[in-house]
C-alpha positions as CSV (number, residue, x, y, z in Angstrom):
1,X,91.9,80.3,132.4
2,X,90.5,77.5,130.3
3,X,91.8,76.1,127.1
4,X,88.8,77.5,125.8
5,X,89.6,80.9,126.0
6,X,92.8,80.4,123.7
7,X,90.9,80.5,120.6
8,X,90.0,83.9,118.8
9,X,85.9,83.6,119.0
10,X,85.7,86.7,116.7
11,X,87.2,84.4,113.9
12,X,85.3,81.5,114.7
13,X,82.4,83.2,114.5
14,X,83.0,84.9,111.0
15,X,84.4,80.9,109.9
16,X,80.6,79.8,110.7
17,X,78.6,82.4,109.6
18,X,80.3,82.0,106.3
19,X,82.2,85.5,106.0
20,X,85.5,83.9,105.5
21,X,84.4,81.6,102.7
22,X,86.5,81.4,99.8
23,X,89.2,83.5,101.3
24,X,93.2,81.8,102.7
25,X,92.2,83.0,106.2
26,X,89.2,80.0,106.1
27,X,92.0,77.5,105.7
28,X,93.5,78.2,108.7
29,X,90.5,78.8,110.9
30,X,89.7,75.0,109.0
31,X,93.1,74.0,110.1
32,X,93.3,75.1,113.7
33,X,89.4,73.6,114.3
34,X,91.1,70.2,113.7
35,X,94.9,70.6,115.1
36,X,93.8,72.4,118.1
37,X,92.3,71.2,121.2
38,X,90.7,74.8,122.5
39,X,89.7,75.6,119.0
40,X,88.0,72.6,118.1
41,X,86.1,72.8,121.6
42,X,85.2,76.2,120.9
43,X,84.3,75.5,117.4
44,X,81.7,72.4,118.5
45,X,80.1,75.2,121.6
46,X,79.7,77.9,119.2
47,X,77.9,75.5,116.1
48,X,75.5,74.0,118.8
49,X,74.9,77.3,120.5
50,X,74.0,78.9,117.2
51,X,71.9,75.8,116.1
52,X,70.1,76.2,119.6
53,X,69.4,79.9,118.7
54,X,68.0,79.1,115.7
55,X,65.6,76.3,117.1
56,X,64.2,78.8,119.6
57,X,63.8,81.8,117.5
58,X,62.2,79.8,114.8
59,X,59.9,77.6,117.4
60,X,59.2,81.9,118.9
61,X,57.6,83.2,115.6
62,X,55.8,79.5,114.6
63,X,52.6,80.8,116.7
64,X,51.3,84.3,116.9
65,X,50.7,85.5,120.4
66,X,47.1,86.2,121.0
67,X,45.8,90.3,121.2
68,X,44.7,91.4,124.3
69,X,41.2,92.2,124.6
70,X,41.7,95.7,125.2
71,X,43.8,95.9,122.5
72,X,41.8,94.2,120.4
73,X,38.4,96.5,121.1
74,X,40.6,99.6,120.6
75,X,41.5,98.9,117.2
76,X,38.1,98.1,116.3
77,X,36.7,101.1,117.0
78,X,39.4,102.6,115.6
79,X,38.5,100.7,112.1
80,X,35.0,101.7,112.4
81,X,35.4,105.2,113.1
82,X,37.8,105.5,109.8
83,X,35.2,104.2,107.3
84,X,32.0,106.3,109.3
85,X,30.8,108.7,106.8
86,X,32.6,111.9,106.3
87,X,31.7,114.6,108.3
88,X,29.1,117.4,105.9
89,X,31.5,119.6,105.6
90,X,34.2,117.8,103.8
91,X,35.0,118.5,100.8
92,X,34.8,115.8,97.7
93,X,37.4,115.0,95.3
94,X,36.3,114.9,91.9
95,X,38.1,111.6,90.6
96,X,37.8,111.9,87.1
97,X,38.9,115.7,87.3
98,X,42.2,114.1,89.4
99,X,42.9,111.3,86.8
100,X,42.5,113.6,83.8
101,X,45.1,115.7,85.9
102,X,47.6,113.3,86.6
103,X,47.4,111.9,82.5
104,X,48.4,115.1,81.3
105,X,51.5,115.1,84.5
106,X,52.5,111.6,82.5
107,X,52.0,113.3,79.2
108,X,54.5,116.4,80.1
109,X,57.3,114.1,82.3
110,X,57.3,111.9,78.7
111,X,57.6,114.4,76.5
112,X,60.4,116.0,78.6
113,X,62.3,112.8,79.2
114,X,62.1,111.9,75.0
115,X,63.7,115.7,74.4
116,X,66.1,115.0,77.0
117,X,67.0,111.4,75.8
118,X,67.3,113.0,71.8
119,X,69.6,115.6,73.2
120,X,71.7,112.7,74.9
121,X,71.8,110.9,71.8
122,X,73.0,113.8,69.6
123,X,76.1,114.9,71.4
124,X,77.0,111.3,71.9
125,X,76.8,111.0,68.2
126,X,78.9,114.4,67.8
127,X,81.5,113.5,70.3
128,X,82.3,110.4,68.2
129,X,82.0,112.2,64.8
130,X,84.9,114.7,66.0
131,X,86.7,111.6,67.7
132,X,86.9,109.8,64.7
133,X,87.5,112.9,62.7
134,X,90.5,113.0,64.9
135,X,91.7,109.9,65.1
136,X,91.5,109.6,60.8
137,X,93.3,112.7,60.7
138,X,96.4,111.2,63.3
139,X,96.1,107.7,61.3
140,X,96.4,109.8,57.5
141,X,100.0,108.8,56.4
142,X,101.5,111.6,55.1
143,X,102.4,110.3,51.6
144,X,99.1,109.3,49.4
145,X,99.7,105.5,49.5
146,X,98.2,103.8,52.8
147,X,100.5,102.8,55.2
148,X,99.3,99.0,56.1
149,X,103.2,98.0,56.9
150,X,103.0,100.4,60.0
151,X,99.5,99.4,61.3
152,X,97.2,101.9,59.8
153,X,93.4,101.8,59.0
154,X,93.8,98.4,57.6
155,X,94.6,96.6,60.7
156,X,92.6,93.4,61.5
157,X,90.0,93.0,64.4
158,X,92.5,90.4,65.5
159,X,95.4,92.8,65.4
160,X,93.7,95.2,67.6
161,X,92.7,93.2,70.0
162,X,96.4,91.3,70.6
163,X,97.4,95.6,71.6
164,X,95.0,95.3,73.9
165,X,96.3,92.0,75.9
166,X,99.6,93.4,75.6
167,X,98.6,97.0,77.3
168,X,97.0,94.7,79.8
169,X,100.1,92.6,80.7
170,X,102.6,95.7,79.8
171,X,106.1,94.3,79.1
172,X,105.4,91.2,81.2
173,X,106.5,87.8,79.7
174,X,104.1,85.5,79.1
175,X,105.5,81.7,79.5
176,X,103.8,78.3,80.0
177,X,105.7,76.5,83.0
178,X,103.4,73.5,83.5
179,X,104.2,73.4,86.9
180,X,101.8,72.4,89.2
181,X,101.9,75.1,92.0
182,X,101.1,74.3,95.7
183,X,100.4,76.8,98.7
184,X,103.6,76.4,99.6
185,X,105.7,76.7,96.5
186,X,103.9,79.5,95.0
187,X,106.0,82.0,95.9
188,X,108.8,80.4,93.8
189,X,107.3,81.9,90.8
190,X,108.4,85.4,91.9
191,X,112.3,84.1,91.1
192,X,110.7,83.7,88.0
193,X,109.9,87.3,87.2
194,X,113.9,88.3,88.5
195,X,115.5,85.9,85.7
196,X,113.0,87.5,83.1
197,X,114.3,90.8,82.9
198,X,115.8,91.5,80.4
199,X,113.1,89.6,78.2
200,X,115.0,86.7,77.2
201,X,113.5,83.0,76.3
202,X,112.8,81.2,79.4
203,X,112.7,77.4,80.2
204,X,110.6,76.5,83.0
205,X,111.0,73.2,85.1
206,X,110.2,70.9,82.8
207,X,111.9,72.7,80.2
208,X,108.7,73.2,78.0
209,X,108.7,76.8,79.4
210,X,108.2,79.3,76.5
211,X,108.1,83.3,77.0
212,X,107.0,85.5,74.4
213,X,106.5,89.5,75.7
214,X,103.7,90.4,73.3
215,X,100.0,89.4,72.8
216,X,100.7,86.2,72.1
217,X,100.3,83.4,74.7
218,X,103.0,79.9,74.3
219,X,102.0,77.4,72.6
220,X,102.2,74.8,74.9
221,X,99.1,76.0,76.6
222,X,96.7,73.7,78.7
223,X,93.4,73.2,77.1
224,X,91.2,74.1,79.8
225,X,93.1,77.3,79.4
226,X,92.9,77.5,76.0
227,X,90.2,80.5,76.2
228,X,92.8,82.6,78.5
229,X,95.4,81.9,75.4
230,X,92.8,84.6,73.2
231,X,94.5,88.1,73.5
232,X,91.2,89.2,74.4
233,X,90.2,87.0,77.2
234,X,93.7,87.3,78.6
235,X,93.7,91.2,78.1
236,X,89.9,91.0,80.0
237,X,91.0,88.8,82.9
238,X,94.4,91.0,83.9
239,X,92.4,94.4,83.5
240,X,90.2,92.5,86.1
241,X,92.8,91.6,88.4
242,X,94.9,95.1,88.5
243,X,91.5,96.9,88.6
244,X,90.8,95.1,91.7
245,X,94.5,94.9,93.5
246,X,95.9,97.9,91.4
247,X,99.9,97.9,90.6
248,X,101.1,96.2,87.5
249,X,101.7,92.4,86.2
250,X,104.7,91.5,86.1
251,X,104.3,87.7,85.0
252,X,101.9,85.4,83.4
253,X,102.2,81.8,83.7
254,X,100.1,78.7,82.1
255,X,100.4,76.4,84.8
256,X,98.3,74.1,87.1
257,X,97.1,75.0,91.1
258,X,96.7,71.9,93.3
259,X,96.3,70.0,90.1
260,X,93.5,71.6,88.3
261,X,94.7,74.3,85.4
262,X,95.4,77.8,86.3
263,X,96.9,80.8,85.3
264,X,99.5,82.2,87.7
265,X,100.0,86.2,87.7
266,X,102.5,87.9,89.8
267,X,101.2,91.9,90.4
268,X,104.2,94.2,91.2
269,X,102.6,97.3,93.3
270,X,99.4,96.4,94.3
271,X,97.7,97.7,96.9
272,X,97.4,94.8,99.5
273,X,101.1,93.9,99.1
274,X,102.8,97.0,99.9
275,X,106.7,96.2,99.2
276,X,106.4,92.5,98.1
277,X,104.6,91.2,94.9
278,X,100.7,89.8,95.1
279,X,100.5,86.2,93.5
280,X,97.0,85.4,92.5
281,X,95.7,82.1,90.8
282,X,92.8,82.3,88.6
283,X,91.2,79.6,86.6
284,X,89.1,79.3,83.4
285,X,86.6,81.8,83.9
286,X,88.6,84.8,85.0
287,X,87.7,88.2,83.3
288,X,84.0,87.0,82.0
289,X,81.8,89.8,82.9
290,X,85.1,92.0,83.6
291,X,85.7,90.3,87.0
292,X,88.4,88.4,88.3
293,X,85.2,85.7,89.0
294,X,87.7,82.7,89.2
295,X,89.8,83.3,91.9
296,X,91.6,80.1,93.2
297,X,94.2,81.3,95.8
298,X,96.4,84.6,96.2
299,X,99.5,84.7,98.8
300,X,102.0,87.5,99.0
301,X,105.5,87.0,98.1
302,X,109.4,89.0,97.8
């Protein structure tokens, strides 16, 4: 047995045809190619075998291979026979008859599709009529003077949309630790989510560590973050996460990954951390288009 043989090809192979890119699994294939002896041999056989396979398909299909002769008279006849004149008694298609036909096909398919479409619209139209009859009717105070102290048909666009970052993050504190997280020290941030509990103010490494359990984000925020410090953003990018890992968040931190700004979320329940908590770093972009988008790193963690 050769030293060769040590390595796991399967992996290799998915680390050079790209289908580990972007996932943790890539750094250690990356890391073993230049530690190991057998894996960096098998790395350097399988990139020049696969660059050797490429040259010779693409030098195969650079010239067509000639038609036999045979072949070649076969297919003419074959050609002429098709556009021969039709035998006598074949019977002719009247084109304009056909066209007319299929104009009035159109004409029907339209008209259906336009009846279909109105019906569509209308009981979209009444299912929100009713909704909203329905919701005004659970909103109504029951005394005649509006009810703005307890949140009623005057509350704000902004107001509305801090409920919906905070039904995104649940009862989850929300701090701003600063710390700059590593592969290795992420999983601290789970101790984190035990000493915040019973929802008390934090203070994070640096003692700049704010927690607030509602909408609002600390105000200590990095400004490359400062679009995940909206309600709205941050309520987009955590729907994104736990619609993608399931479970629930159980923190939210305003920190930095490797050095570059991040948002650190710990997901209690998810489905590819059965038992432990799922640690996923996002950056900037994370919930545009109601994806994650900006995934950084995720690791798994007590």
């Amino acid at each position: 047995m050769t030293a060769f043989s040590e390595a796991d090809l399967d992996r290799l192979a998915d680390f050079v045809g790209g289908a580990l890119d972007g996932t943790p699994e890539a750094d250690d294939v990356r890391h073993l190619v230049t530690t190991e002896a057998s894996w960096a041999e098998a790395y350097t056989m399988l990139v020049s075998a696969d660059a050797a396979m490429r040259d010779e398909l693409h030098a195969l299909g650079a010239e067509a291979l000639p038609v036999p002769l045979n072949v070649q008279q076969r297919l003419d006849a074959a050609l002429a026979s098709a556009v021969a004149a039709p035998p006598a008694d074949a019977s002719v298609v009247d084109l304009a008859r056909a066209r007319e036909a299929r104009k009035r096909r159109r004409m029907r398919w339209t008209a259906g599709l336009a009846a279909a479409a109105a019906m569509i619209v209308c009981a979209g139209v009444g299912a929100q009529v009713l909704r909203q009859n329905s919701a005004d009717r659970e909103d109504r105070p029951s005394s005649a003077v509006p009810n703005v102290a307890a949140g009623g048909p005057e509350r704000s666009t902004a107001t509305a949309a801090g409920d919906s970052a905070a039904g995104a993050s649940g009862d989850s504190p929300i701090i701003s630790s600063g710390r700059d997280y590593a592969p290795g020290t992420l999983g601290d941030v789970t101790g984190t989510v035990t000493k915040t509990q019973s929802r008390n103010a934090l203070q994070g490494d640096g003692g700049a560590s704010t927690a607030d359990n509602g909408a609002k984000a600390p105000a200590n925020v990095p400004g490359p973050l400062a679009r995940l410090a909206e309600p709205a953003a941050r309520a987009a990018c955590l729907a994104a996460i736990t619609r993608e890992y399931g479970g629930q968040v159980a923190l939210v931190d305003y920190a930095s990954f490797e050095g570059q700004p991040a948002l650190v979320v710990v997901v209690e329940g998810s489905r590819t951390a059965v038992g432990k908590r799922l640690v996923i770093v996002v950056g900037p972009n994370c919930g545009i288009g109601g994806a994650i988008a900006d995934e950084r790193y995720r690791a798994t963690a007590p």
